[in-house]
matplotlib code that plots the C-alpha trace (Angstrom):
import matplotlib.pyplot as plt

x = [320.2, 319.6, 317.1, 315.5, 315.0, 313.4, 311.2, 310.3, 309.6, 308.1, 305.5, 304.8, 303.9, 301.2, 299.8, 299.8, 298.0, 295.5, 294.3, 294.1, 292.2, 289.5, 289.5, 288.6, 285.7, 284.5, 284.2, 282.3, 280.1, 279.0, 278.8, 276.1, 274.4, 273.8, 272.3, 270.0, 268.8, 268.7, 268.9, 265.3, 265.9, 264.5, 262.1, 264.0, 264.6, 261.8, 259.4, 259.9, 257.9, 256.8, 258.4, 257.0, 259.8, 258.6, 259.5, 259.5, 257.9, 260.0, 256.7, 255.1, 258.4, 258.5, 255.4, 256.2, 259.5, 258.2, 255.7, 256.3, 255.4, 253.5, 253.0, 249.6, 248.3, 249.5, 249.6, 251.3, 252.6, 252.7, 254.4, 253.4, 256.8, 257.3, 256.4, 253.4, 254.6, 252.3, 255.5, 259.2, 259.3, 262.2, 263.3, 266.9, 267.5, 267.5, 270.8, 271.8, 269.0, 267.5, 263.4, 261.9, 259.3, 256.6, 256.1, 252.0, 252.6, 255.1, 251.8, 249.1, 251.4, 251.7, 248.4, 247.2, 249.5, 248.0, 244.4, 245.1, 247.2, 243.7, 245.9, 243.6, 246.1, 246.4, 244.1, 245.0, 246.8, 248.4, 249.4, 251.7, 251.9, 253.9, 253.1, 252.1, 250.8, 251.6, 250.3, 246.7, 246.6, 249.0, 247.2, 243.6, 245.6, 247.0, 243.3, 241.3, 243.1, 243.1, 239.6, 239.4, 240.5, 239.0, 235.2, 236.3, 238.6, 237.5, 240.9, 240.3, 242.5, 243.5, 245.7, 248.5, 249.4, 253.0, 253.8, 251.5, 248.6, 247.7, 245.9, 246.9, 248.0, 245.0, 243.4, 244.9, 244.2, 240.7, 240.2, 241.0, 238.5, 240.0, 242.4, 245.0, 246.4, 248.9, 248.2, 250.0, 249.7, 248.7, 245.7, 243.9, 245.0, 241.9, 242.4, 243.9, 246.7, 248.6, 251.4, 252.5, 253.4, 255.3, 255.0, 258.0, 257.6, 259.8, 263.1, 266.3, 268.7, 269.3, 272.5, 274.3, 273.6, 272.0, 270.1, 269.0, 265.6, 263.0, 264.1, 261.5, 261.4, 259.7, 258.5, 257.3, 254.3, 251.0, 248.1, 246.2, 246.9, 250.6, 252.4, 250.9, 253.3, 255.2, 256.2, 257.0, 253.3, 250.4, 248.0, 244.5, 241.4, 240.3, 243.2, 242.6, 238.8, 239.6, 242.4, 239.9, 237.3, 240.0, 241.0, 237.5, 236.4, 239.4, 238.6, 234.9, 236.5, 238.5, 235.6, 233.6, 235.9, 236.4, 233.0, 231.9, 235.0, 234.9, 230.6, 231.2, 228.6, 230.5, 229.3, 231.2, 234.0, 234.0, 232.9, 233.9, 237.0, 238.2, 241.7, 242.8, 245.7, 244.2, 245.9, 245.2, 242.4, 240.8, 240.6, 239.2, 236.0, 236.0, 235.4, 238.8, 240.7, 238.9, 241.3, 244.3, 247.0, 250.2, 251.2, 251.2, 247.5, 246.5, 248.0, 246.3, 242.6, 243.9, 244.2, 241.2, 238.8, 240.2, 240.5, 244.1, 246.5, 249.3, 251.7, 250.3, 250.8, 253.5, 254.0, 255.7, 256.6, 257.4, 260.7, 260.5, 264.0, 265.8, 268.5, 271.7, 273.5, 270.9, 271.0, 275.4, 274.5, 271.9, 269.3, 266.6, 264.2, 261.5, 258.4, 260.0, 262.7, 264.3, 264.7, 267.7, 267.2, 269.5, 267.2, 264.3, 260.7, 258.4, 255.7, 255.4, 253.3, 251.0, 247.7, 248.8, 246.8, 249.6, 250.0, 252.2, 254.0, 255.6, 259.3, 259.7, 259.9, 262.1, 264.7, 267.9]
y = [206.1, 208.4, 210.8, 207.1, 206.3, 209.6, 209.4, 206.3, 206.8, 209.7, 207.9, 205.5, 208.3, 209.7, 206.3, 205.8, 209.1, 208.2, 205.3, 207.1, 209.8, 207.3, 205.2, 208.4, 209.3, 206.0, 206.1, 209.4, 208.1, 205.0, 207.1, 209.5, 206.2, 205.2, 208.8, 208.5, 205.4, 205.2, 209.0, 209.4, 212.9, 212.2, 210.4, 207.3, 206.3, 204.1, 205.6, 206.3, 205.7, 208.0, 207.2, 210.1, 211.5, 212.8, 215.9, 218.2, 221.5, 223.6, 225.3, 222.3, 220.6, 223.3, 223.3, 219.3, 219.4, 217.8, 215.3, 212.1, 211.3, 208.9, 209.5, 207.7, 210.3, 211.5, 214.9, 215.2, 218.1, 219.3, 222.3, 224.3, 226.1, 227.6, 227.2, 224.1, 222.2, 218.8, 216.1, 215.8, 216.4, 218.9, 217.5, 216.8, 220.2, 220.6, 220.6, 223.9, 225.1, 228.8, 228.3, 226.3, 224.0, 221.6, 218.4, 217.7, 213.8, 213.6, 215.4, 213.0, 210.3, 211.0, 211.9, 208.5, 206.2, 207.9, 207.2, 203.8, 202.3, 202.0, 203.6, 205.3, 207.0, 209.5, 212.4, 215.7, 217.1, 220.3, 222.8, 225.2, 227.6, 230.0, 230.3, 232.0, 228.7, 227.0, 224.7, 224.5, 220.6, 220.7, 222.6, 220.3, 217.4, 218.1, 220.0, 217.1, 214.7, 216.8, 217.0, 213.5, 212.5, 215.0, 213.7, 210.4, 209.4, 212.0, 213.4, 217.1, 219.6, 223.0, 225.7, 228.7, 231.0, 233.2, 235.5, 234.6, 231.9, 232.8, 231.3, 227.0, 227.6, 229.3, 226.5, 223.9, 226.0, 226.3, 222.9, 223.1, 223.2, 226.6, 228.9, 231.0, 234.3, 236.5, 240.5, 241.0, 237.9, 237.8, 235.5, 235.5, 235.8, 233.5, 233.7, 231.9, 232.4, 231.3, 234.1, 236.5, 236.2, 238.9, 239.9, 241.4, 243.7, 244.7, 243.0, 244.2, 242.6, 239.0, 237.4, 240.5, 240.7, 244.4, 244.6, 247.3, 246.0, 243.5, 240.1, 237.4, 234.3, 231.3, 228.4, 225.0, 223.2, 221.4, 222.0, 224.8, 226.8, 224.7, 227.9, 229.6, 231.1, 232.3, 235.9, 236.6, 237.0, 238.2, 236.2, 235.4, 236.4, 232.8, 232.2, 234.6, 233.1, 229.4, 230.0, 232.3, 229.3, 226.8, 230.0, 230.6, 226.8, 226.6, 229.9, 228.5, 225.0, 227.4, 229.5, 226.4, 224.4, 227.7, 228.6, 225.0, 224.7, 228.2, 228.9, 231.3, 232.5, 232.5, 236.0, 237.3, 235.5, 237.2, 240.5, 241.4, 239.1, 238.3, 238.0, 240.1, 239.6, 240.5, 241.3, 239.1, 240.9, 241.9, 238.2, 237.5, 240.0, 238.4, 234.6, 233.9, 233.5, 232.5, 233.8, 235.7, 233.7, 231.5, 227.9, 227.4, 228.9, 226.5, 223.9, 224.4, 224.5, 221.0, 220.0, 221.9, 220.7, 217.1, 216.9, 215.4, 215.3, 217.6, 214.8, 212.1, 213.5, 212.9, 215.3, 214.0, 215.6, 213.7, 212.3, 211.1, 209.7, 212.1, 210.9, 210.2, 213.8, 215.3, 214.6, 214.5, 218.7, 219.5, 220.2, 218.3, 218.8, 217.4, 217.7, 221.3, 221.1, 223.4, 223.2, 225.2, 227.9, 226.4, 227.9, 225.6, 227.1, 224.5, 227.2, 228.0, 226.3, 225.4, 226.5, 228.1, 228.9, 231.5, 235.0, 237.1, 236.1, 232.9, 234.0, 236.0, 232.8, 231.3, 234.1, 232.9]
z = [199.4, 202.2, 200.2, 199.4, 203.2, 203.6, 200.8, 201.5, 205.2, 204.3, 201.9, 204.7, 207.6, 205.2, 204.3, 208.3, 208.8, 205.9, 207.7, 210.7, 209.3, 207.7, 210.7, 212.5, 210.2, 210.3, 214.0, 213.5, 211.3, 213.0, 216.3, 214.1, 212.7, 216.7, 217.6, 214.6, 215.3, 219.1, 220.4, 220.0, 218.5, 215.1, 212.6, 212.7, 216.2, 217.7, 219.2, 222.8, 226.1, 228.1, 232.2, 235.0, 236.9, 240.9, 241.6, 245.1, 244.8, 247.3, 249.0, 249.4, 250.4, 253.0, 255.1, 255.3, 256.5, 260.0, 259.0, 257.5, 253.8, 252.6, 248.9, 247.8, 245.5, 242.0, 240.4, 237.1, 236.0, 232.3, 231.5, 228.1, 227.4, 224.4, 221.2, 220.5, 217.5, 216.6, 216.5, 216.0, 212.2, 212.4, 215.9, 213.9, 213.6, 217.2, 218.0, 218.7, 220.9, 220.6, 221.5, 223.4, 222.0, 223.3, 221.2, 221.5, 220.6, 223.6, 226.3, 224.5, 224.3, 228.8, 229.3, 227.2, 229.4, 232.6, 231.1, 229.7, 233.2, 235.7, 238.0, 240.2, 242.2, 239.7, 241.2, 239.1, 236.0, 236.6, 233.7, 233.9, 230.7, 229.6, 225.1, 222.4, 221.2, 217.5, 215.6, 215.1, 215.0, 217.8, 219.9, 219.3, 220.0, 223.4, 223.9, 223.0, 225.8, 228.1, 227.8, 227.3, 230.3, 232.7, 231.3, 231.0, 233.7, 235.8, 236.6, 236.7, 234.7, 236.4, 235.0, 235.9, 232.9, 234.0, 231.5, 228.3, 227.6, 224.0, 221.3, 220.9, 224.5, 225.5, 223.5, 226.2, 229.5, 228.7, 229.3, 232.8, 235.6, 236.9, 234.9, 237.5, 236.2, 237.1, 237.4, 234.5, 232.3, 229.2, 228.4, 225.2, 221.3, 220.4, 216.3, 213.5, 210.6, 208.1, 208.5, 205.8, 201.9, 200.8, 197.2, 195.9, 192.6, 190.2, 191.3, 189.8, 191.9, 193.3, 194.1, 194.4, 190.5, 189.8, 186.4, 184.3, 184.0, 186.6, 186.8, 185.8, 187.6, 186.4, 188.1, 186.7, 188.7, 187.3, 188.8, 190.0, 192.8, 193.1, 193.2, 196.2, 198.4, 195.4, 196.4, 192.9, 191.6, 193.1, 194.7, 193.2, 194.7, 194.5, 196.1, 198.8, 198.7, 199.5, 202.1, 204.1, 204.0, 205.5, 208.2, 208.9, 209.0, 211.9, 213.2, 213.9, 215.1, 217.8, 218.9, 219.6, 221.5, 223.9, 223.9, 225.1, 228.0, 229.5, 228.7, 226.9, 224.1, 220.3, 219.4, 222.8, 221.9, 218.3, 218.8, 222.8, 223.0, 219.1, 219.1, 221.5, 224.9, 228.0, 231.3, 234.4, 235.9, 232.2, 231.6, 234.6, 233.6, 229.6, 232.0, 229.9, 233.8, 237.4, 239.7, 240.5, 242.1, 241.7, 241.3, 244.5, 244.6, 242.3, 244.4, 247.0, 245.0, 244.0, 247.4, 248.6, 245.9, 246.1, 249.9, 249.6, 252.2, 251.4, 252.8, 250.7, 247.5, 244.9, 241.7, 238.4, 235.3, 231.9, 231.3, 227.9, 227.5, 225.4, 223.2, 224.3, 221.8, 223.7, 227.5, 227.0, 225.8, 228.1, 225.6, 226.4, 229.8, 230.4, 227.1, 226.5, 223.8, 221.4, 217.9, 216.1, 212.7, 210.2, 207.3, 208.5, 210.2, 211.3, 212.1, 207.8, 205.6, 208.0, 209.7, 213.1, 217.0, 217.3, 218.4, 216.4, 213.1, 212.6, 211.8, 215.1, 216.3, 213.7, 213.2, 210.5]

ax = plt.figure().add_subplot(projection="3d")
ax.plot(x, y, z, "-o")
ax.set_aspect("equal")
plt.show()
């Protein structure tokens, strides 16, 4: 009878813990269901709006610590950090963050509510950059608006590129009324790519599996050209041929747009400057750079140009609500963002305004 009792209460602990167990998961799961429906950090929450958060700029902040402020006038602030990727396609892999990365729909979706509100109190856009760009549509995107809105809405664009302002970056800053440069930046990288295939030949081991002779891989796919990218066969030279034309036909896109912000003639832009990083005061001389200075040079061009009162003005920066995972980890700050390298690259498969290959950026 006693082994009985035991058994019995023994049977009845485990069917306790079961349902705890499964009660547990459940929780879990309708706790993941909420983040991917409400976080914001995927393709299937609803899309988010864009709210401007002020913020004090601590030399500013200082030369007005006596006078009174009356904020009237409106600079927003849009910091290019990282890697430039067109939207949140692989946002859900973001969770464990490694590089930062700026989401072009999030700056067009800002710089769109600033043109669309009337509000005339928005004087300036300020970028601060510090990328070796990204995606090619990315980078037209947030290039575009920007441009948009300084013709347009006559708010006026300026620029200040820290460490490196290349390619889809340099893209963006050339929009701006006056580019500021550090001695030592890095401007430039005005070019186009696809990244690197590598063809592997004669393969005789896979899988830890060694073989006596090369291993043939097959792979099934209807129509022509399907199989590009497959780095067991050579490319074509029609192949090679008709992804030139869609590199060259961006390439030209590229040239143009730069050529018609910064006045500079295509043919110096292909043959003087191609794709090349320039230091600060090198830039300056290619007319890729205006001026040597910091942010707070910049700044005070804004206020120079503008004739604003240093005490009336107010500076935002994008606070695009991040999902709830998100904000609870730290991982998301303002538009800049960070996606993680479980096996995924955003930057393949795609046409890219990037300096240097894709997967240094998107190391497994």
């Amino acid at each position: 009878m006693k082994i009985f009792f035991q058994t019995l209460t023994g049977s009845i602990i485990g069917v306790i813990a079961a349902i705890i167990f499964l009660c547990f998961c459940c929780i879990v799961c309708c706790f993941v269901l909420f983040l991917l429906l409400f976080s914001g950090n995927n393709n299937l929450a609803v899309s988010r709006n864009i709210n401007f958060t002020p913020v004090e700029l601590s030399y500013i902040s200082k030369s007005l610590s006596d006078q009174v402020r009356i904020p009237k006038n409106k600079i927003l602030i849009l910091d290019i950090n990282g890697i430039i990727l067109t939207d949140k396609s692989n946002e859900f892999v973001s969770l464990l963050a490694v590089e930062p990365v700026v989401y072009a729909q999030d700056v067009v979706k800002a710089i769109d509510t600033i043109k669309t509100s009337n509000d005339k109190t928005w004087k300036a856009i300020l970028l601060r950059i510090n990328s070796p760009g990204g995606t090619a549509v990315g980078g037209e995107l947030i290039s575009k608006a920007l441009a948009d809105i300084q013709d347009n809405s006559k708010i006026p664009v300026y620029a200040y590129i820290s460490d490196l302002g290349a390619s889809a970056a340099y893209m963006i800053a050339s929009v701006s009324k006056n580019i500021y440069v550090g001695n030592s930046s890095l401007v430039g990288s005005i070019g186009i790519t696809l990244g690197t295939i590598p063809y592997y030949k004669g393969v005789r081991s896979i899988n830890d599996i060694t073989t006596r002779e090369d291993v043939e891989f097959y792979t099934f796919y209807a129509g022509k050209g399907k199989d590009f990218g497959n780095s067991f066969r050579k490319i074509t030279e029609e192949e090679i041929s008709h992804y030139n034309k869609i590199l060259q036909n961006s390439y030209d896109s590229f040239l143009k747009f730069v050529s018609n912000s910064r006045g500079i003639d295509i043919n110096t832009l292909k043959d003087s400057i191609g794709a090349y990083l320039f230091d600060g005061y090198s830039a300056i001389e290619k007319k890729l750079a205006d001026k040597i200075g910091t942010e707070q040079d910049v700044v005070n061009k804004i206020i120079e140009d503008l004739q604003l009162n240093p005490a009336e003005i107010q500076f935002f920066q994008i606070n695009s609500g991040g999902g709830l995972f998100a904000n609870l980890f730290g991982l998301v700050e303002n538009t800049t963002k960070s996606y993680n390298k479980l096996n995924m690259c955003p930057l393949l498969g795609t046409v890219l305004y990037l300096h240097g290959d894709p997967l240094q950026y998107c190391k497994f």
